[in-house]
ZALUM-471821 format. One record per residue: residue in three letters; x, y, z of N, C-alpha, C in turn. Coordinates in steps of 0.05 Angstrom, whole numbers, plus 5000, padded with zeros to 4 digits. Each point is the difference from the previous one (the first is absolute). Example, Ala and Ser with C-alpha at 12.3 -4.5 7.8 and 13.67 -1.06 7.14 Angstrom:
<pts>
ALA526448865156498250245000501850245000/SER499350214986501650245001498550225014/
</pts>
This chain:
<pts>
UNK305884674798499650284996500750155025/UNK501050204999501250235017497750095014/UNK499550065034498050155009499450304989/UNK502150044988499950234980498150014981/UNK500649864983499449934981496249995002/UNK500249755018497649915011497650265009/UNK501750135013497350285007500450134972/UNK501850084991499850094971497949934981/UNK500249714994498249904988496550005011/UNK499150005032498550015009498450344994/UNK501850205003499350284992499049984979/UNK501349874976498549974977497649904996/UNK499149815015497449835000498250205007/UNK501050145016498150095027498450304980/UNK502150124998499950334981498049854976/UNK500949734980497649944988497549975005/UNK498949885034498249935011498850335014/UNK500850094998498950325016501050085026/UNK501849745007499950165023501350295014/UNK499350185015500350205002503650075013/UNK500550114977504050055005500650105048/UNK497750105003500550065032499449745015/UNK498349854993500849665008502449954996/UNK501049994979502449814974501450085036/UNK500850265001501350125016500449875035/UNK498149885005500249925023499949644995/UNK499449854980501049784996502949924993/UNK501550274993502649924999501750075016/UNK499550135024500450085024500249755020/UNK496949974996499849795030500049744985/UNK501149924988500449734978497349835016/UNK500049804988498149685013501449925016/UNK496949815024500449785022502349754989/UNK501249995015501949794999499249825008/UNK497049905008499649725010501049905016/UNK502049714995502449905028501650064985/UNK501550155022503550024988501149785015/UNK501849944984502049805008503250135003/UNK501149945013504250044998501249864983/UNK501950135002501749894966499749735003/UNK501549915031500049654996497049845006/UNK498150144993497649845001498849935023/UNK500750135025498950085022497350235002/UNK497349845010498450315001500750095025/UNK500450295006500350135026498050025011/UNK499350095035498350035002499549875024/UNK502649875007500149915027500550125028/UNK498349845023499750245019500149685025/UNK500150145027499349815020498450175022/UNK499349865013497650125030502350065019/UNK500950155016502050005020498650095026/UNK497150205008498149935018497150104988/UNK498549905028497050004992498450105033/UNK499950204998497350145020497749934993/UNK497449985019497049964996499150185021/UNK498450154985497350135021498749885018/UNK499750105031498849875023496550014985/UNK498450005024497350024991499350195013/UNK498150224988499250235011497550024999/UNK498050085010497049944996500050254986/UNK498150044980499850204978498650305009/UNK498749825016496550295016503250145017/UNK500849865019501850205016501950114989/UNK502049914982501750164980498750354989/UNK497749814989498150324980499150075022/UNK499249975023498550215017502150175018/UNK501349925007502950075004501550314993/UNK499349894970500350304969498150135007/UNK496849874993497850234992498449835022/UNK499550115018497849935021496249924989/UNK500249784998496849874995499449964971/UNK503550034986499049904974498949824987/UNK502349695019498149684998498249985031/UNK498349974983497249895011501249715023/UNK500749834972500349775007501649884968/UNK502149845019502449894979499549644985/UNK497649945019500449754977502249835008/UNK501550055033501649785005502450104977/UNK500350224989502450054977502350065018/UNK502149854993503250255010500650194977/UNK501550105018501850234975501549854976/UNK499749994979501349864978500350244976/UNK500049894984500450174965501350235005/UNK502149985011503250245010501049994971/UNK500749724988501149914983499450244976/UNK499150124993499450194976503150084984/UNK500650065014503650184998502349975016/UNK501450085008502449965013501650265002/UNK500550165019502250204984501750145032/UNK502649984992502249975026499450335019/UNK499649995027499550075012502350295011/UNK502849924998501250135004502149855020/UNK498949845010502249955028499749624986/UNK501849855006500649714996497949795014/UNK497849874978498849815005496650135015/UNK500750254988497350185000498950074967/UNK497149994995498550034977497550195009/UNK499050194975497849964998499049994977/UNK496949845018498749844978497450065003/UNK498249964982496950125000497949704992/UNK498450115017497849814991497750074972/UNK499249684995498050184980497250025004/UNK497349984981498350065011498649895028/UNK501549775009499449825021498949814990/UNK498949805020498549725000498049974979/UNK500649924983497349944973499949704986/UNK498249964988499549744990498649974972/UNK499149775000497349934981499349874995/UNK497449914997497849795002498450084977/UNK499249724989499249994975496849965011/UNK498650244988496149945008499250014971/UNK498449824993498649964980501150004980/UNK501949934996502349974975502150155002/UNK499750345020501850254986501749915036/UNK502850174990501250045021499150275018/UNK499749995030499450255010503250045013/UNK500350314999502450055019499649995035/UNK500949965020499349945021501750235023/UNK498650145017502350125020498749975028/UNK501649835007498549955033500850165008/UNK501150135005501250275022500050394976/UNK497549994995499650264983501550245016/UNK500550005031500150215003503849995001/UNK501649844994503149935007500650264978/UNK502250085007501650334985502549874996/UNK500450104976503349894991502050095024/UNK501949855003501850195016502950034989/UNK502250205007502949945004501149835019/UNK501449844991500449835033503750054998/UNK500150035021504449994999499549745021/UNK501449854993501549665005503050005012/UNK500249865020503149994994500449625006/UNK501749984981500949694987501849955021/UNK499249795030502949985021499349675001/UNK501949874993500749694998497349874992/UNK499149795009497049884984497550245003/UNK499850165010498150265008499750174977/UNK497050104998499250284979498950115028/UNK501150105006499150255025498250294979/UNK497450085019499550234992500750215019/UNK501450254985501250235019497950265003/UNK498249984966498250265005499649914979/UNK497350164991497349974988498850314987/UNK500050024988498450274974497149954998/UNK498550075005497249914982499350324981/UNK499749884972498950094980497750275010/UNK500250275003497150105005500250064980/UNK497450314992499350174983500650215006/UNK499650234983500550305010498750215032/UNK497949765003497949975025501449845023/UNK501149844994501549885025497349715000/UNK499149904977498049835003501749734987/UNK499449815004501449744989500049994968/UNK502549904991499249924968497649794992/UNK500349835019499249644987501549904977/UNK499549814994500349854984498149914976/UNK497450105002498149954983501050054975/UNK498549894974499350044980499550414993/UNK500150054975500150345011498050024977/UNK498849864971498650074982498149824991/UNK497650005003498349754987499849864973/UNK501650324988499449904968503149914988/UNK502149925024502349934991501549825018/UNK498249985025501549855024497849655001/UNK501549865020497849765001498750105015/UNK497249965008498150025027501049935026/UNK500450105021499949935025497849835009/UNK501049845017497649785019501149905024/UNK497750015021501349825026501949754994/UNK500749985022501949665008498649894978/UNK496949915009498549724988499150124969/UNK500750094997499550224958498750025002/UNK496550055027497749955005499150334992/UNK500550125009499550325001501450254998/UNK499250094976502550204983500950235020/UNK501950134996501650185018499450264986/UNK501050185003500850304990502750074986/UNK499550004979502550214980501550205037/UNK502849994989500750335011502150144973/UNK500050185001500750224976503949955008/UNK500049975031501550165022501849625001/UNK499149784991500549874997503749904987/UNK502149875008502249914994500449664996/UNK501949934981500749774996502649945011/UNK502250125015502850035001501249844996/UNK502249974980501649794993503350025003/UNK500550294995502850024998500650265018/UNK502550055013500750265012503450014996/UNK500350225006502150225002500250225020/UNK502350015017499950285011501950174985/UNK498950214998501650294979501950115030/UNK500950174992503350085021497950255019/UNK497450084992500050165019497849815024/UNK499749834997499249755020496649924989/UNK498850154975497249985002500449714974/UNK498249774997499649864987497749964969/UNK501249854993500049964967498649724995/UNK497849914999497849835002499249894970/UNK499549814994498749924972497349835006/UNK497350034986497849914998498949844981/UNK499149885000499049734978496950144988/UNK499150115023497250014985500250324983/UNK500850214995499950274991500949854966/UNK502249884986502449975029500950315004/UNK501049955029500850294996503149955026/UNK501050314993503250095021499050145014/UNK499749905038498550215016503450005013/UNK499850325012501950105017499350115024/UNK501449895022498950025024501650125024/UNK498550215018502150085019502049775018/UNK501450025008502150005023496949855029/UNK498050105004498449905017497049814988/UNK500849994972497849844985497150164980/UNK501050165007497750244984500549994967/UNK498149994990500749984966499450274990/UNK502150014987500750364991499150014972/UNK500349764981498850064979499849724988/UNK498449904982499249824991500349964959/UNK502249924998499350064961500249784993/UNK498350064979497749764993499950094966/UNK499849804983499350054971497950194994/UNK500650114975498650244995498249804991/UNK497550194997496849744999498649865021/UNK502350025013498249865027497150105010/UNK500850195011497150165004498349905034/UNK502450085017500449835028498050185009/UNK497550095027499450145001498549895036/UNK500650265014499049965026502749855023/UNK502950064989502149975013500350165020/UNK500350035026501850155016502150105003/UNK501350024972502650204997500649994963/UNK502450085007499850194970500649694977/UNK498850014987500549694976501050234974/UNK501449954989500850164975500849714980/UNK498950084969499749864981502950024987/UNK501749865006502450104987501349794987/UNK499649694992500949814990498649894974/UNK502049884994498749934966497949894999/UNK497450134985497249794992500449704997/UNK501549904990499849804985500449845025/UNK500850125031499849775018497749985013/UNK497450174988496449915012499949684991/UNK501849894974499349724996501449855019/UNK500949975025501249905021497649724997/UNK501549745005499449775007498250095033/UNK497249935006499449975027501449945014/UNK500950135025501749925019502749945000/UNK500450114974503850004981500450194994/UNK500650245018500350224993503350035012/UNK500850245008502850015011500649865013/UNK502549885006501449815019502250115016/UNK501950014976502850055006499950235000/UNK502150195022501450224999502950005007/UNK501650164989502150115004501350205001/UNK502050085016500350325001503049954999/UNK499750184969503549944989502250295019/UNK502249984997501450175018499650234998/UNK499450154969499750224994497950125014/UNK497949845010496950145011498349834984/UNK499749904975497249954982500049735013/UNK496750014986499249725018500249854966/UNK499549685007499249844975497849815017/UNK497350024975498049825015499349784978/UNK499449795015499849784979496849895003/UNK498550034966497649824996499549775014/UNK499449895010500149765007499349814979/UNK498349994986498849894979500450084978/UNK499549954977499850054976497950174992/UNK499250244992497350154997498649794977/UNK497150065010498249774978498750254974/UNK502349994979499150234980501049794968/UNK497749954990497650234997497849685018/UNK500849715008498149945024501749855019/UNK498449905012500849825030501649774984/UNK499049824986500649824986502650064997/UNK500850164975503450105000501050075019/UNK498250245021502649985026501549755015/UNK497649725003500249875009501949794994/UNK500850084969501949724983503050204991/UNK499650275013502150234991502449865020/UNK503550054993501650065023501150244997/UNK499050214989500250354997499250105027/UNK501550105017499150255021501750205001/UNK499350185016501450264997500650115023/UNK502650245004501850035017499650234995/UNK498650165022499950394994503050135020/UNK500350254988502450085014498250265010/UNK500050085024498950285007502650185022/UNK499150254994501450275006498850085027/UNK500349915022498450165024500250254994/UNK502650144991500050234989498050134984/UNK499649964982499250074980496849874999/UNK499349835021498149885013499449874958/UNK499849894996499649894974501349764988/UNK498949814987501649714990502450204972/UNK501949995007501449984978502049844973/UNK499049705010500749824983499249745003/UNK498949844981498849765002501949774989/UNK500549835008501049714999498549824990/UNK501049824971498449735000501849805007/UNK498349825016501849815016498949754991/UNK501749795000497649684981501349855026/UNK497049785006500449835027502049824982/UNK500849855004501449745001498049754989/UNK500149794986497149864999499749945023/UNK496949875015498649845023501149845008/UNK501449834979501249695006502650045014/UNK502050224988501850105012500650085029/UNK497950225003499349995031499549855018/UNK498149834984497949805023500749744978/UNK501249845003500349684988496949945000/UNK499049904983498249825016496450264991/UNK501650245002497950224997499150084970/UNK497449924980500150134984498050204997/UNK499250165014498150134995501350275004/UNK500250194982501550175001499750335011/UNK496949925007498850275010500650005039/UNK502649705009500149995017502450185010/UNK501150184985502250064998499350385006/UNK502849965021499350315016502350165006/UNK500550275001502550125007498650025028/UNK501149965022499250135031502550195013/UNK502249954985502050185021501950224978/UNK501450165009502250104990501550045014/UNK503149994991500750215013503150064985/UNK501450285017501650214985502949795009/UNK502150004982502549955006501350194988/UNK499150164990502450224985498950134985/UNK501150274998498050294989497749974979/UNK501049774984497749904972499949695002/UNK500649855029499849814995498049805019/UNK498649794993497449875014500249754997/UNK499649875027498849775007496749924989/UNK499749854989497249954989499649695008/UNK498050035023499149755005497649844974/UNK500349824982497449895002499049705007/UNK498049995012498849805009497049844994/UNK499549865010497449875008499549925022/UNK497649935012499049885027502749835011/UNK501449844993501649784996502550045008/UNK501450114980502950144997499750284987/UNK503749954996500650364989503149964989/UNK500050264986503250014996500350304995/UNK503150015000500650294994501850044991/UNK498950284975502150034979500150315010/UNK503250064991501350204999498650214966/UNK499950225012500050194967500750315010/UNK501550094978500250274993498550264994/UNK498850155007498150174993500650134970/UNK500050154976500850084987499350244991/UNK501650304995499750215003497750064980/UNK498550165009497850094978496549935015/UNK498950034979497849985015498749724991/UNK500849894992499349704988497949964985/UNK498249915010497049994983497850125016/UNK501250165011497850215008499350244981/UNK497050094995499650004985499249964963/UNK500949815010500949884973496049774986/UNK500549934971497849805002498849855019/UNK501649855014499349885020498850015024/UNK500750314997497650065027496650114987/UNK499649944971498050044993497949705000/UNK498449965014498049785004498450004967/UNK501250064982499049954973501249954977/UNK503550075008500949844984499949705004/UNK500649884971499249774994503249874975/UNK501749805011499849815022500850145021/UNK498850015030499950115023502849935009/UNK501750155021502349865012499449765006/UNK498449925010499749795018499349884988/UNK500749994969499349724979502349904985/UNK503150255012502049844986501249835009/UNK501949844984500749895007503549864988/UNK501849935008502850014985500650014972/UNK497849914986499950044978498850314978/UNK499650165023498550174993502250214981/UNK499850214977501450094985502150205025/UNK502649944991502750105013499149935027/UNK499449755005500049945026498650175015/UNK499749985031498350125017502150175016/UNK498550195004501750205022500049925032/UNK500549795002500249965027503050005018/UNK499750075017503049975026502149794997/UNK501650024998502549794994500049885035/UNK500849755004498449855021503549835005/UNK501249995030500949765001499949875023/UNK499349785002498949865020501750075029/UNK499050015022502050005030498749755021/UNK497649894996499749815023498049814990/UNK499249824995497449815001499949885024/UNK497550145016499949915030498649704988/UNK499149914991498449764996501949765002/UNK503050115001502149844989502049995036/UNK497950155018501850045020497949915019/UNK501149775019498449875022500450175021/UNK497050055007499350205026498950194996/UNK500050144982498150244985496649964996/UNK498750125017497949914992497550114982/UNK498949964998497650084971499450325012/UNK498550114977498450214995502250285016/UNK502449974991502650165011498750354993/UNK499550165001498850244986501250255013/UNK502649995019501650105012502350004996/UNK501750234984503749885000500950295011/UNK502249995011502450105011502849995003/UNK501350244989502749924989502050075030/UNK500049855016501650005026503349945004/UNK501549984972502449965002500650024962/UNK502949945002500450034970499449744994/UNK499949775016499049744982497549875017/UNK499450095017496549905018497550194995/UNK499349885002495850074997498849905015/UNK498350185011498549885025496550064974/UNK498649695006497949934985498250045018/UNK496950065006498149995010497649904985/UNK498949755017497449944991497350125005/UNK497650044984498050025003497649755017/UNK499450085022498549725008497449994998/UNK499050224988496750054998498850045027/UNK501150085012499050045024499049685014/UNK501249864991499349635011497049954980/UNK499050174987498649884982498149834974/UNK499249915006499349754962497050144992/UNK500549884974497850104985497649745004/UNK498050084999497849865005498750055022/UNK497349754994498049995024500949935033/UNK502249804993501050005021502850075012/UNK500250305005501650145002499750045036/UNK496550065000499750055028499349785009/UNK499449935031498649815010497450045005/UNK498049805008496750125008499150225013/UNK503250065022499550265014501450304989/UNK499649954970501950194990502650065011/UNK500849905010503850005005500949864980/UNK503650124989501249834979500949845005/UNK500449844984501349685005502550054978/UNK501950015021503250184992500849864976/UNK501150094986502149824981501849835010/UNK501250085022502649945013502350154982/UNK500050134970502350175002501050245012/UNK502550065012500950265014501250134983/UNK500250225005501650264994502849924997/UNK501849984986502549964999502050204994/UNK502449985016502450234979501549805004/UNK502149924965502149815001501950134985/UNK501850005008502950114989501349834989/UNK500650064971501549924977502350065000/UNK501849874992502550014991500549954971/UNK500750214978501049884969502450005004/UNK500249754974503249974996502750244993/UNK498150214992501950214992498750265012/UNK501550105001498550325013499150264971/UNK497750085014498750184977500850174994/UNK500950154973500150244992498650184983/UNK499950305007498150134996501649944964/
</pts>
C-alpha cells in the first residue's frame, strides 16, 4: 500500500473514531517516529568518533559561591564546583561555552522506607558559568550568579510544598525551607541582546535573565499559583504541564535563528497518573515567541524504546530529553537519553501550531496523549525523527551527557553532568560530614560525525 493511500485510509479510521479534524491536521503534518532508520544498504547511521576530551580542575564550592555572593556557603561539605553539565551553548569566540549550573549538590537517603531529598549546601545559587575548552582543560573565565529583583540569591531549593519534594540536610536528618525564589536550571541560551534564556524543572518553568544574572521574569503554567517570588512570575504556559513528573520538568532549550526558543519536557507528563507517565514514551516540545512573550505551538515527540537507547535498559521511565539544539530555522537536534547513554535524532519543526491547544492539553481527555501509542487511530502525531549519533556506540563518551553543542558542520561538543561528585545514600558523606567524591569530573568531548549536519 502507497503512504498515500495509508494516511488516507488512517483519516478514515480516525474521522470514524472522533477524532477531532484540527488533530487529523497536525498528524498528517508531522507524520510518526521512525524508530531506527536504517540506509538503503542496511547500514544504521549514526556514527561518530571522540577527537578531544577536556576535564574540569577542582574548585572548592564555598570559594567559587562566595566569590559571587559573599557568605552565601556557610560551609561546602568538601564539594567542588561540578553540575556545569546542565547545557552547553557556544560562547562566541572558539572553544568558549556557556553553561549553567543546576540546583547544586543534592541527594537521597531512604529513612523509614520514603526517599528524603538531600541539600548539603542550601545556601549554593545557580550560576552562569562561561568556560573556555583549551587542550585537556575546562578553564573557568566568569561566573553569573542567579539573583532576584532585590539583588538576593535564587537558591536552589524546592519552591512549593504541595508540588515539590521536601528539602533536608546532608544527613535527611532535619527539614530545610521551601523558597518561592527557588530554581532548578537545566538548559540556557543567549538572545542577541546578551540577556539569557534559562529552563526550570521544578515550575517547570522559562526564566529570563539579565546580561548580569537578575531574573526579569519567570513563566510558569497557568495554575501554578507561585507566590512570595522576588520578581515578576507570569502564568503563561499550558496547564496541562502542572502534571510535570517530580523533578522532570524542562530540560532542553533551543533558540532557533528566527528568535523563538523550543523547550523540551523532559519526561513524559503523568496524565491522567504517575503509573502511565511512567510506562509513556509521549513528551512534548513547546515553541515560544519572546516576542509575543507566549508558547505558540506544541510538538509531540515519541522517545525511541528503553532498550534502544540503553541495551540492557528496560525500564522506560528511565528515558529523558536533556539537550536541544537549533541547526536550521525549523530544525533540532534532540538528544534522548538515560543515566547510561544517549543518542540523537535530527527533526523538523512543522508549520502551525501543532497540538497546542488541542485535546491533549486537556488532563481529562481520555485516552490521554500519553497513552498512545503506534497503533493508535491515524497514527500519532509525533515529529518525523532521523537518527545522527548513538553515543553508546562511540568509545569515550561518557554517561549522563545533558549538554550538546553544534561547534562545526560535523562536531559537537558533549558535556557531562557530575552531580557535583555526588551518590545517593547514607554514605555519601563521611562521619565528619564531608563527601566522599564519586571520582567523576566535569567533561567536554568533541565529536566528530561521519557526515556534516544540515539544517
Amino acid at each position: 500500500m502507497s503512504s498515500l493511500a495509508h494516511t488516507q485510509r488512517a483519516v478514515r479510521r480516525s474521522l470514524a473514531a472522533g477524532v477531532p479534524l484540527a488533530l487529523l491536521a497536525t498528524v498528517t503534518v508531522a507524520g510518526t517516529a521512525t524508530g531506527v532508520p536504517t540506509a538503503a544498504d542496511g547500514r544504521v547511521p549514526g556514527g561518530a568518533r571522540v577527537v578531544a576530551t577536556a576535564t574540569l580542575g577542582d574548585i572548592p564550592l564555598g570559594s567559587f559561591s562566595n566569590r559571587l555572593l559573599p557568605g552565601s556557603v556557610a560551609d561546602d561539605r568538601g564539594i567542588d564546583l561540578g553540575g556545569i553539565g546542565s547545557d552547553l551553548y557556544p560562547a562566541g569566540r572558539k572553544g568558549e561555552f556557556w553553561t549553567v549550573t543546576d540546583r547544586g549538590p543534592n541527594g537521597q537517603i531512604k529513612v523509614a522506607g520514603a526517599k528524603r531529598r538531600t541539600f548539603p549546601v542550601p545556601g549554593f545559587d545557580p550560576a552562569i558559568v562561561r568556560i573556555r575548552v583549551s587542550g585537556p582543560r575546562v578553564q573557568v573565565l566568569q561566573a553569573i550568579p542567579l539573583t532576584t529583583r532585590s539583588g538576593k540569591p535564587v537558591t536552589g531549593l524546592p519552591n512549593q510544598a504541595s508540588r515539590d519534594e521536601a528539602p533536608y540536610t546532608y544527613d535527611a536528618k532535619i527539614p530545610l525551607g521551601y523558597d518561592p525564589n527557588g530554581v532548578d536550571t537545566e538548559g540556557i541560551v543567549r538572545a542577541a541582546d546578551g540577556t539569557f534564556w534559562l529552563v526550570d524543572e521544578y515550575g517547570p518553568s522559562l526564566v529570563h535573565v539579565s546580561a548580569r544574572g537578575r531574573v526579569l521574569t519567570r513563566y510558569v503554567p497557568k495554575g501554578l499559583g507561585l507566590k512570595g517570588a522576588d520578581y515578576p512570575v507570569v502564568e503563561s504556559l499550558p496547564g496541562i504541564l502542572l502534571k510535570r513528573k517530580t523533578n522532570r520538568g524542562f530540560e532542553g532549550l533551543a533558540h532557533l535563528p528566527g528568535g523563538d526558543l523550543v523547550l523540551a519536557v523532559q519526561s513524559p507528563l503523568s496524565v491522567p497518573d504517575a503509573g502511565v507517565g511512567n510506562a509513556s514514551r509521549n513528551t512534548r516540545l513547546l515553541r515560544f515567541s519572546p516576542k509575543q512573550r507566549a508558547v505558540t505551538a506544541e510538538y509531540a515527540y515519541r522517545f525511541d524504546p528503553v532498550e534502544v537507547v540503553d541495551p540492557g535498559q528496560h525500564d522506560t521511565s528511565e528515558l529523558k530529553i536533556s539537550s536541544l539544539v537549533a541547526v536550521g530555522r525549523d530544525t533540532l537536534l534532540v538528544q534522548e537519553r538515560t543515566d547510561k547513554t544517549s543518542r540523537v535524532h535530527r527533526v523538523r519543526l512543522p508549520h502551525g501550531p501543532g497540538i497546542l491547544g488541542s485535546a491533549w492539553d486537556d488532563p481529562a481527555t481520555s485516552p490521554s496523549y500519553e497513552q498512545l501509542d503506534d497503533s493508535a487511530p491515524a497514527g500519532t502525531p509525533f515529529l518525523r525523527k532521523t537518527l545522527v549519533a548513538d553515543f553508546g556506540k562511540v568509545p569515550g563518551v561518557p554517561g549522563k551527557i545533558e549538554g550538546i553543542a553544534l561547534t562545526g558542520p560535523d562536531t559537537l561538543a558533549l558535556i557531562n553532568d557530575n552531580d557535583f561528585g555526588m551518590t545517593d545514600g547514607p554514605d555519601a558523606f563521611d562521619a565528619h560530614g564531608r563527601l566522599v567524591d564519586s571520582g567523576i569530573k566535569t567533561t567536554v568531548t568533541s565529536v566528530r560525525l561521519t557526515r556534516a549536519l544540515r539544517g
